[in-house]
Structure formats: structure tokens, C-alpha cells
C-alpha positions in Angstrom: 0.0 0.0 0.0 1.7 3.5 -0.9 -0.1 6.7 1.0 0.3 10.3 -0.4 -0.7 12.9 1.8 -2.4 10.6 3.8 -4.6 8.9 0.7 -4.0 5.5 -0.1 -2.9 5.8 -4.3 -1.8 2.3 -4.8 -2.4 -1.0 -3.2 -1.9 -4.2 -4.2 0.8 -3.2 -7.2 -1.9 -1.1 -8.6 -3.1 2.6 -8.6 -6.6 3.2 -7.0 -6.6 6.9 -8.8 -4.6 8.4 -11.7 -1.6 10.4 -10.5 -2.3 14.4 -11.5 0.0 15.9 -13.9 1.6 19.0 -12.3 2.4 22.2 -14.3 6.0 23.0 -14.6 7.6 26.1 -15.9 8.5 25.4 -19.8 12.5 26.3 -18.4 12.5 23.0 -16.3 11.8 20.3 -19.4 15.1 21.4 -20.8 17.6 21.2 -17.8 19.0 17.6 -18.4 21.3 17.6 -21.8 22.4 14.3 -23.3 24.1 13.8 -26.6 21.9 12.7 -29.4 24.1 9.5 -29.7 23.4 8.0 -26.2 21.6 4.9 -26.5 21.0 2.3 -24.0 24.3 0.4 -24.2 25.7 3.6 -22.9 23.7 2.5 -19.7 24.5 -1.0 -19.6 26.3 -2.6 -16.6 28.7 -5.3 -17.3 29.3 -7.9 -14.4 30.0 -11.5 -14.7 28.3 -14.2 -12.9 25.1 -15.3 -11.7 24.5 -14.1 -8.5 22.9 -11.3 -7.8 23.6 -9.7 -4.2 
């Protein structure tokens, strides 16, 4: 069960209401730059073995 404000929004793995969509200032959707050539290799993780810890 996840509580927000004290309401319950999610029990059971799902939501009991759809989150509201806040309104942000056009100046914050631009404040992360990433080059145009990252793809998600560039986030992969490279371990060897089995086991996870």
C-alpha cells in the first residue's frame, strides 16, 4: 500500500486513482542535456556471474 498525503494511491501493485499531472515552468523540461548518440548500451552494466547480491 503506498499513502500520499495521507490517501492511499496504490495498493496491491496497482493505482486506485490516476496520479495528477503538475504544471512546470516550460525552463525545467530542458535542464537535463544528453548527446543525441546516447543509446542504451551507454547505460548498460557489465558484471560476470550469476548471482545477484
Amino acid at each position: 500500500m503506498v499513502i500520499k498525503q495521507g490517501k492511499i494511491v496504490a495498493k496491491e501493485g496497482k493505482l486506485i486513482n490516476e496520479p495528477k499531472i503538475g504544471q512546470y515552468p516550460d525552463f525545467l523540461s530542458s535542464t537535463i542535456k544528453l548527446a543525441p548518440e546516447l543509446s542504451p548500451d551507454a547505460f548498460a552494466i557489465k558484471a560476470e556471474g550469476s548471482v545477484v547480491k
